[in-house]
C-alpha atoms as an extended CHARMM CRD file, in Angstrom:
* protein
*
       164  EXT
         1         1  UNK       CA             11.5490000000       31.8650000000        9.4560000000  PROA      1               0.0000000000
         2         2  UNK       CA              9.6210000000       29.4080000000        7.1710000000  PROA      2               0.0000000000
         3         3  UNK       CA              6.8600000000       31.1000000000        4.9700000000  PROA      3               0.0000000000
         4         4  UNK       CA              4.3060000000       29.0710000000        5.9250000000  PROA      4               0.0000000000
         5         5  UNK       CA              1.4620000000       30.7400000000        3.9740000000  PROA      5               0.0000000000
         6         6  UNK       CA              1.5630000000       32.8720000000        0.8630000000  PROA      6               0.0000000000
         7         7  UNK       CA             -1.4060000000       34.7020000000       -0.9410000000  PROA      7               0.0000000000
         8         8  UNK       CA             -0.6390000000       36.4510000000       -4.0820000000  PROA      8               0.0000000000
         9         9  UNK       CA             -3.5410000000       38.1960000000       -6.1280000000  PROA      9               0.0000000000
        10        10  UNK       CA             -6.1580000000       36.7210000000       -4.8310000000  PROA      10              0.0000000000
        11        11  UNK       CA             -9.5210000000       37.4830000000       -6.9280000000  PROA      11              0.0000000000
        12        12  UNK       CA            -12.8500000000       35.9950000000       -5.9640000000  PROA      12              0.0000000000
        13        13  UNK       CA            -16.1500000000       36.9690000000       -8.1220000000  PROA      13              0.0000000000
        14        14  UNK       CA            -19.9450000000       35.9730000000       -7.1040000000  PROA      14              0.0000000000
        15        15  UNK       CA            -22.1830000000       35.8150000000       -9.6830000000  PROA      15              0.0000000000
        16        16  UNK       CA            -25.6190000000       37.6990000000       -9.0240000000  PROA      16              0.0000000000
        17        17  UNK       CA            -28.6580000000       38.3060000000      -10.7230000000  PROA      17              0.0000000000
        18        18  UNK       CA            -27.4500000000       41.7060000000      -11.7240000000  PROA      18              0.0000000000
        19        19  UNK       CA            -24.0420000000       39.9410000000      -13.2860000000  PROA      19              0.0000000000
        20        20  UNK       CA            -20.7570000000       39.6430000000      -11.8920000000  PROA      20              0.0000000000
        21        21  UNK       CA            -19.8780000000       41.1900000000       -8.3660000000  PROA      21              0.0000000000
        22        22  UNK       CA            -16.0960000000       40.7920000000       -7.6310000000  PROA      22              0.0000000000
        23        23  UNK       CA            -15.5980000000       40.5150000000       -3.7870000000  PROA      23              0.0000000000
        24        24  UNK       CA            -11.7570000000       40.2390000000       -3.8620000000  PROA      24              0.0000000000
        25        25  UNK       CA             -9.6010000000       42.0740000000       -5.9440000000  PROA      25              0.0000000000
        26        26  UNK       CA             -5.7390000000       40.9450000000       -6.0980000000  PROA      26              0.0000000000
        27        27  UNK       CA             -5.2190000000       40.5680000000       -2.2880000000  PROA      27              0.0000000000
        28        28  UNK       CA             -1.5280000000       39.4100000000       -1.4810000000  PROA      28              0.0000000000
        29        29  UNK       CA             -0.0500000000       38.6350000000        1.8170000000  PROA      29              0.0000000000
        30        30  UNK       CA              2.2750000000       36.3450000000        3.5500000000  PROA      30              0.0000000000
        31        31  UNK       CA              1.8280000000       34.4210000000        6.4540000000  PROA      31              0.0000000000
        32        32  UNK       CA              5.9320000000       33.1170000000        8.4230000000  PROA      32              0.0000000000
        33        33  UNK       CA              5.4740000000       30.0310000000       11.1170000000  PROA      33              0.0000000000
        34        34  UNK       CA              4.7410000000       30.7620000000       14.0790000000  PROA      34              0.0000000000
        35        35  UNK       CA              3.9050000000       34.5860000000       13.5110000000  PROA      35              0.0000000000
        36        36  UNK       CA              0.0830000000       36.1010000000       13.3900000000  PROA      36              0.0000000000
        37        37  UNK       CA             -1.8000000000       37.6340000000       11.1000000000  PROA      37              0.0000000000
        38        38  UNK       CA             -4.7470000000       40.2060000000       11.1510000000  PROA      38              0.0000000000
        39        39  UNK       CA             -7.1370000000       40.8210000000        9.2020000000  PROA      39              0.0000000000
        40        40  UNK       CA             -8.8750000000       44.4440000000        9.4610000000  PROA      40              0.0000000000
        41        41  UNK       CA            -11.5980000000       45.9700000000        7.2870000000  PROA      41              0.0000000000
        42        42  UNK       CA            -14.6170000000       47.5030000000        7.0300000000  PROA      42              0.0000000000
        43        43  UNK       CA            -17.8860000000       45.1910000000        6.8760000000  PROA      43              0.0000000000
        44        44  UNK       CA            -18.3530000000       43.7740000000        3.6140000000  PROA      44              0.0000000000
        45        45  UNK       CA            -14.8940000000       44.2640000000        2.4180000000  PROA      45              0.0000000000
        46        46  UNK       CA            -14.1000000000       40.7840000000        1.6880000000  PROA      46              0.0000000000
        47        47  UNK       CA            -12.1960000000       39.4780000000        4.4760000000  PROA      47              0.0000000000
        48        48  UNK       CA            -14.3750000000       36.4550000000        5.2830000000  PROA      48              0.0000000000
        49        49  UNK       CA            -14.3880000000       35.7160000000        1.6340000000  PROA      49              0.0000000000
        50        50  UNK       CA            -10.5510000000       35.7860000000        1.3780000000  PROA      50              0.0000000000
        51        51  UNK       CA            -10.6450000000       33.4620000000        4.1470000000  PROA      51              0.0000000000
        52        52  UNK       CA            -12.8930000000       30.8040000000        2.7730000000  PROA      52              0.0000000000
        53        53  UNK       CA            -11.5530000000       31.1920000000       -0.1350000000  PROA      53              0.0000000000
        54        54  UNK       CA             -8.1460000000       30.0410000000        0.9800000000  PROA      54              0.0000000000
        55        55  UNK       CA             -9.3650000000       27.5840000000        3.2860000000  PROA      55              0.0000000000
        56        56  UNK       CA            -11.3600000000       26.0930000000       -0.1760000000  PROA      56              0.0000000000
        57        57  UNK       CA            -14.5850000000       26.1600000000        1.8580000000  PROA      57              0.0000000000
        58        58  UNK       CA            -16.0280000000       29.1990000000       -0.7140000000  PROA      58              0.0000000000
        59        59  UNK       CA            -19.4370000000       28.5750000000       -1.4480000000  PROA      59              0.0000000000
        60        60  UNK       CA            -19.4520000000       27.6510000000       -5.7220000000  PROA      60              0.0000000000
        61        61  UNK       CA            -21.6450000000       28.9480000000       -6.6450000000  PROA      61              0.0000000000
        62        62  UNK       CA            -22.3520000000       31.8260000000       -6.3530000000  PROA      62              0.0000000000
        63        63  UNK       CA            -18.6160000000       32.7100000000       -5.5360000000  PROA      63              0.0000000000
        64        64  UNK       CA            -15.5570000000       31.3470000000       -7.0700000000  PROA      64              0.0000000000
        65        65  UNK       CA            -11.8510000000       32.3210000000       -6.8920000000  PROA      65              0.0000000000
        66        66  UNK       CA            -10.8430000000       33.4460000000      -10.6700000000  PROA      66              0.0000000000
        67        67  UNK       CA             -7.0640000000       34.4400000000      -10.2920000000  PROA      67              0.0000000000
        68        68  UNK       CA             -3.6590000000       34.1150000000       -7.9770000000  PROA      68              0.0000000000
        69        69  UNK       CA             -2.1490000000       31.5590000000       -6.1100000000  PROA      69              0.0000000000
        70        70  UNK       CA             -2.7640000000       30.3900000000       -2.4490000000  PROA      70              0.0000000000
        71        71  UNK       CA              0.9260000000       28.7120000000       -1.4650000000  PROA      71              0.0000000000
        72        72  UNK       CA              0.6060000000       26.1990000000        2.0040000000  PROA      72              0.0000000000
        73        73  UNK       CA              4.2440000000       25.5390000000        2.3170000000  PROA      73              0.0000000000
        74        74  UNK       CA              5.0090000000       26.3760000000       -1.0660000000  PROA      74              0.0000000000
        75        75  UNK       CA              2.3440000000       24.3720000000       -2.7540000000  PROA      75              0.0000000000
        76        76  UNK       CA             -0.9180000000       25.8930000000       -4.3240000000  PROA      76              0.0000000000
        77        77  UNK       CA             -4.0420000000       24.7240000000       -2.6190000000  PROA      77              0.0000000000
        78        78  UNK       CA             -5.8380000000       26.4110000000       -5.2950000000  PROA      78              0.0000000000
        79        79  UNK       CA             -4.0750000000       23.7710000000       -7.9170000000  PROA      79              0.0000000000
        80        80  UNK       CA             -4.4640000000       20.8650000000       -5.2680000000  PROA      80              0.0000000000
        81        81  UNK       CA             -7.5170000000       17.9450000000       -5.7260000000  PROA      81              0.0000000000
        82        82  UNK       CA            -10.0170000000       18.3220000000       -3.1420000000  PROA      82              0.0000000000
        83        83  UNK       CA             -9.0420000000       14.9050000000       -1.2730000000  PROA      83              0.0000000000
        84        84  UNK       CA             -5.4660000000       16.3880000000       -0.9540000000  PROA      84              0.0000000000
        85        85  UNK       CA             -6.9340000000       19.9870000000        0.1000000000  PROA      85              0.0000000000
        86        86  UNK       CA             -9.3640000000       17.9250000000        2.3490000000  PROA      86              0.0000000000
        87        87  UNK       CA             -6.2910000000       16.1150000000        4.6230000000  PROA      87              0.0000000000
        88        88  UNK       CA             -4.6930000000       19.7630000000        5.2370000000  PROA      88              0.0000000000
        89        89  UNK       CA             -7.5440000000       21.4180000000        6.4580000000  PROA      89              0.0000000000
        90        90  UNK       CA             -8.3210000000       20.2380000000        9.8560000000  PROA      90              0.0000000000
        91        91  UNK       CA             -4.8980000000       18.6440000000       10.1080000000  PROA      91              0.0000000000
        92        92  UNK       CA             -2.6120000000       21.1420000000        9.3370000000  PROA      92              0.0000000000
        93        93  UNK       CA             -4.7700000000       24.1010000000        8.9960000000  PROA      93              0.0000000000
        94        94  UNK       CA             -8.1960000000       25.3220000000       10.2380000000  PROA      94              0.0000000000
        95        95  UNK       CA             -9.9320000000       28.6820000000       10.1990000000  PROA      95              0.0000000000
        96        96  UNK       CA            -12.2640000000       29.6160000000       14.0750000000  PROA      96              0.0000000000
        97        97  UNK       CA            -15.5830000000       31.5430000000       12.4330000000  PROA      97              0.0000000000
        98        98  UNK       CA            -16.7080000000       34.3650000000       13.5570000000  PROA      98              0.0000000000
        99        99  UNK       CA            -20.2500000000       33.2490000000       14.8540000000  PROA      99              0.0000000000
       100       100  UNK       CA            -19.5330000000       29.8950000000       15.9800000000  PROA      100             0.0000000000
       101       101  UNK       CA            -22.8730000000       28.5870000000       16.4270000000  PROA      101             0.0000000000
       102       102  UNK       CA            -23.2620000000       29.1950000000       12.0740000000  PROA      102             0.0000000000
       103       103  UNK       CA            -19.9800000000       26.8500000000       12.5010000000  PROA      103             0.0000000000
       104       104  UNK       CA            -21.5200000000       23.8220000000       13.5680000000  PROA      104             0.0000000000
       105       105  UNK       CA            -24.0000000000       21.6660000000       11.7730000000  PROA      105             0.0000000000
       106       106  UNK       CA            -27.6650000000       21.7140000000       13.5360000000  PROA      106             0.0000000000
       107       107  UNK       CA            -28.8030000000       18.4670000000       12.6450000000  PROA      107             0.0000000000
       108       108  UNK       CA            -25.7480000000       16.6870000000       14.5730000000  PROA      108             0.0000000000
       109       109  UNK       CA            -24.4000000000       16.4380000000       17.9350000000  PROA      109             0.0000000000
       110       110  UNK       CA            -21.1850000000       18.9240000000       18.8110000000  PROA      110             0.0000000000
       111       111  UNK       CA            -19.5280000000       15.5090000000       20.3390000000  PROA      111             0.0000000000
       112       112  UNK       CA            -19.9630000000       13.8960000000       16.8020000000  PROA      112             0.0000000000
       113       113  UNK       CA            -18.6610000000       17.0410000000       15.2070000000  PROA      113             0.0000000000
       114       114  UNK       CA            -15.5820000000       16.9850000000       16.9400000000  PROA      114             0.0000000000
       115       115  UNK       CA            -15.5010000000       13.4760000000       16.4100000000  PROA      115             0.0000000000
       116       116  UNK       CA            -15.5230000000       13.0930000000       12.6430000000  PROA      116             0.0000000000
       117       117  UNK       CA            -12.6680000000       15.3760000000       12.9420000000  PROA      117             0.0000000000
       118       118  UNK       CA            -10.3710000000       12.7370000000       14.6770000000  PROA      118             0.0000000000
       119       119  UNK       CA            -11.8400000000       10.2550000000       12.3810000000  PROA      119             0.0000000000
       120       120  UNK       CA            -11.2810000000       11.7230000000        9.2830000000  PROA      120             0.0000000000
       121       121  UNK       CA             -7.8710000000       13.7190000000       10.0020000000  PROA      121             0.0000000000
       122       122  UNK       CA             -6.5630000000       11.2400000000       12.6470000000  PROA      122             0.0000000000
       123       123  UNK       CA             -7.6890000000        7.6820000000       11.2190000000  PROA      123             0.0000000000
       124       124  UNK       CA             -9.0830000000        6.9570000000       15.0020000000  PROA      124             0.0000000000
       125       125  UNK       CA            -12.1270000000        4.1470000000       15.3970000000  PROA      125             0.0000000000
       126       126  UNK       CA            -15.2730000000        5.9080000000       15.7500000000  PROA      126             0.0000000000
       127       127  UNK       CA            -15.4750000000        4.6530000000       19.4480000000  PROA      127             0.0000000000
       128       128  UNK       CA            -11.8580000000        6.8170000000       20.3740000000  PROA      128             0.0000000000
       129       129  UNK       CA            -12.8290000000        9.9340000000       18.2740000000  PROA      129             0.0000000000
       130       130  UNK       CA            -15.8960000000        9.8180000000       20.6150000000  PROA      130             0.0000000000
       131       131  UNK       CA            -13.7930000000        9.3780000000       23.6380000000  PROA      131             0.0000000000
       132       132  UNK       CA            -11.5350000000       12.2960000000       22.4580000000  PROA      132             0.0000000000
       133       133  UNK       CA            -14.1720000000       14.5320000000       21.3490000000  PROA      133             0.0000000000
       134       134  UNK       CA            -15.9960000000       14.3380000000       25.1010000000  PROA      134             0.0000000000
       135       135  UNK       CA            -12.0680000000       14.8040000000       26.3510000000  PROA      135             0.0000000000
       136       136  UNK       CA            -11.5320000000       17.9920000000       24.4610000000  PROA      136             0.0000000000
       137       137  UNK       CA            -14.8310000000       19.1860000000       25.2590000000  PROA      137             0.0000000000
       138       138  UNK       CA            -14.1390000000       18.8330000000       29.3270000000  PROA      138             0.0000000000
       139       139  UNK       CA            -10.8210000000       20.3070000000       28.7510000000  PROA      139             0.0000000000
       140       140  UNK       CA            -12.3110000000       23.8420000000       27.7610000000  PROA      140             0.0000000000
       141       141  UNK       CA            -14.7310000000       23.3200000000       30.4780000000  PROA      141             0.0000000000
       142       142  UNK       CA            -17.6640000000       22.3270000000       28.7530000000  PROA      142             0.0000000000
       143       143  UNK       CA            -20.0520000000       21.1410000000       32.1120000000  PROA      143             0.0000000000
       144       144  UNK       CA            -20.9490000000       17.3400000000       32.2910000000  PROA      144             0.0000000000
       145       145  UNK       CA            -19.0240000000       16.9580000000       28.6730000000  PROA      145             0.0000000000
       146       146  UNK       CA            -20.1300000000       13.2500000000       28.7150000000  PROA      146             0.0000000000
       147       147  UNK       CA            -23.5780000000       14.0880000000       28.2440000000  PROA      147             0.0000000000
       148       148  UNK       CA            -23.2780000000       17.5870000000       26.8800000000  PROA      148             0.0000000000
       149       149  UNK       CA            -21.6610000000       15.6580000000       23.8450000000  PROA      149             0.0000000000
       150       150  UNK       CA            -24.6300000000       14.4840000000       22.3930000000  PROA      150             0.0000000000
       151       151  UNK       CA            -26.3600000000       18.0320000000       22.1760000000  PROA      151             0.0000000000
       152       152  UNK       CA            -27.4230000000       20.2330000000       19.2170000000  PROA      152             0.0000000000
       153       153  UNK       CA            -25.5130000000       23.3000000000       18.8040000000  PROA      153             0.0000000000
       154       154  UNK       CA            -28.4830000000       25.1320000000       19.5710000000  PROA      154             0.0000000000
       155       155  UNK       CA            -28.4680000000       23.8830000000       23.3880000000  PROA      155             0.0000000000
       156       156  UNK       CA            -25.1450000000       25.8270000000       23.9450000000  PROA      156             0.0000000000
       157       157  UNK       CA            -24.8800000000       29.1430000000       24.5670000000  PROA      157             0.0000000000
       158       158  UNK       CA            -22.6250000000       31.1110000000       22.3650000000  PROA      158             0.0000000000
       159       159  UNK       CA            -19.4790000000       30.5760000000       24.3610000000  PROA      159             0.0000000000
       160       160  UNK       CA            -20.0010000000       26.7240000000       24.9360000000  PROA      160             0.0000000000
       161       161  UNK       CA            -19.7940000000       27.0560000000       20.8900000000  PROA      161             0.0000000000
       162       162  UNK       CA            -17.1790000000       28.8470000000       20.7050000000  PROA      162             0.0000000000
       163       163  UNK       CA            -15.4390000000       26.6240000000       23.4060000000  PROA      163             0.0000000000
       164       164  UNK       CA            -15.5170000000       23.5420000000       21.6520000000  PROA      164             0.0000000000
């Protein structure tokens, strides 16, 4: 198998107003195609932080990664401009959040969400990222997706949001 996804040493750091907390300290793992990967630990133990921090979606400041190497078929996303990081994530990789709702902007509709996603990672016209957005959102059985597309996140309940 294909290492798809390597971590080695990972260290993250958030700067506080009582100094420097570090909230990941030399995490490793690897990650083969098509295989699955768990991560367990207590609350607060940094797993959600070695998770953004991969995906480059840690919020600088207060955090920032300080050391290792995070390998995406063998090249370092933590090396990689943020354009370049930009077209992997969504199109090749994409992390599900824990509380989905917290995953979805407020101010905008879920259909124009999902939309931006097939315009930015796809290239489609706005009109057939709208089309596909309302498509994926009746394929997990989102109700009246047509018109449940231009809702807030807040008018779903938490597995609607999850859903799509």
């Amino acid at each position: 198998m294909t290492r798809l996804l390597e971590v080695r040493d990972l260290r993250v750091e958030f700067r506080t107003r009582d100094g420097v907390a570090e909230a990941v300290g030399g995490v490793s793992y690897g990650l083969d195609a098509g295989r699955t990967l768990a991560v367990l630990g207590e609350s607060g133990s940094g797993k959600s932080v070695t998770a953004q921090a991969v995906m480059g979606i840690l919020d600088s400041p207060p955090g920032r990664v300080t050391g290792g190497q995070v390998l995406f078929r063998g090249r370092d996303l933590l090396t990689m401009g943020a354009q370049e990081r930009r077209r992997i994530r969504g199109a090749a990789m994409a992390m599900i959040f824990q509380d989905a709702l917290s995953a979805l902007n407020p101010v905008l509709p879920v259909g124009a969400q999902l939309a931006e996603m097939y315009e930015v990672h796809r290239g489609m016209s706005r009109k057939n990222a709208w089309r596909r957005a309302v498509e994926l959102m009746d394929r997990v059985r989102i109700p009246a997706a047509g018109q449940r597309a231009g809702d807030y996140p807040h008018q779903f309940s938490g597995g609607c949001a999850s859903a799509s």
